[in-house]
N, C-alpha and C positions, 0 to 999 in steps of 0.2 A: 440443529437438533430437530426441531418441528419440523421443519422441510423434511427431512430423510425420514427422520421416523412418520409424517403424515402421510408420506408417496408409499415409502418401505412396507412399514406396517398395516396401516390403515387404507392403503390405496386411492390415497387422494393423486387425482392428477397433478403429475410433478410442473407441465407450463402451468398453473396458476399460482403459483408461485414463483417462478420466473416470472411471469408478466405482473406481479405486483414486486417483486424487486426492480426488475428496469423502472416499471411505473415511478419506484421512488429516487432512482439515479435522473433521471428523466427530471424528475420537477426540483433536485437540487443541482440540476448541469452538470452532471458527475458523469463518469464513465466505469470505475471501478465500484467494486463494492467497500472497497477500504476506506475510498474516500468518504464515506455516509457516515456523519458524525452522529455521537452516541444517543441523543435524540431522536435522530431519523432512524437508526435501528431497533427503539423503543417502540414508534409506532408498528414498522416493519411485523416486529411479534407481534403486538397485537393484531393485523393485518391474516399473519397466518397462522396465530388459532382462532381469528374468526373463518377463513378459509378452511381449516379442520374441521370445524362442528356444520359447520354447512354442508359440508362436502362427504363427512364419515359419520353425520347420524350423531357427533356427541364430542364430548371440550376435551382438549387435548388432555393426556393426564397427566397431573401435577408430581402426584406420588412416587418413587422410581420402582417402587415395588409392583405398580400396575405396568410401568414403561415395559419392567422386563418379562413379564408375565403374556404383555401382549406381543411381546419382539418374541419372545420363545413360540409363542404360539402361529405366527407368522412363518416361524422358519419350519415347522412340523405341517401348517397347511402347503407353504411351499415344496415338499419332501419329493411329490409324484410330478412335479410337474416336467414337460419336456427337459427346460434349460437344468431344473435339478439333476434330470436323468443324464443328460450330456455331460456336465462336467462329472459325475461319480464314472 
């Protein structure tokens, strides 16, 4: 959820989030993400909403009534853009 909605939404670049997932497959000799037991994906979040607020100016939001407030608002700034224009 952080990931999509930090890229989606908020327009954090999506490799720094990949490069801090491999990072943590990487230091427990993992290849999957499945394999990252539930500790390592503990740090993981924390990892990327500290990557959120660095990267979007402010902490992921907790509340889902901001979540959806900001996802609507996203798809209304997205409305005029080429790839909008293409698929309508």
């Amino acid at each position: 959820l952080i990931q999509m909605f930090g890229k989606t939404v908020l327009g954090v670049d999506g490799d720094l989030f990949e490069e801090a997932l491999e990072a943590a497959k990487d230091a427990k000799k993992v290849t999957v993400d499945t394999d990252l037991a539930a500790a390592d994906l503990k740090k993981l979040v924390k990892q990327f909403k500290k990557i959120v607020e660095a990267e979007a100016g402010r902490e992921f939001p907790q509340d889902a009534r901001d979540q959806m407030d900001l996802a609507i608002n996203a798809v209304f700034d997205s409305w005029n853009t080429d790839r909008a224009k293409l698929y309508r």
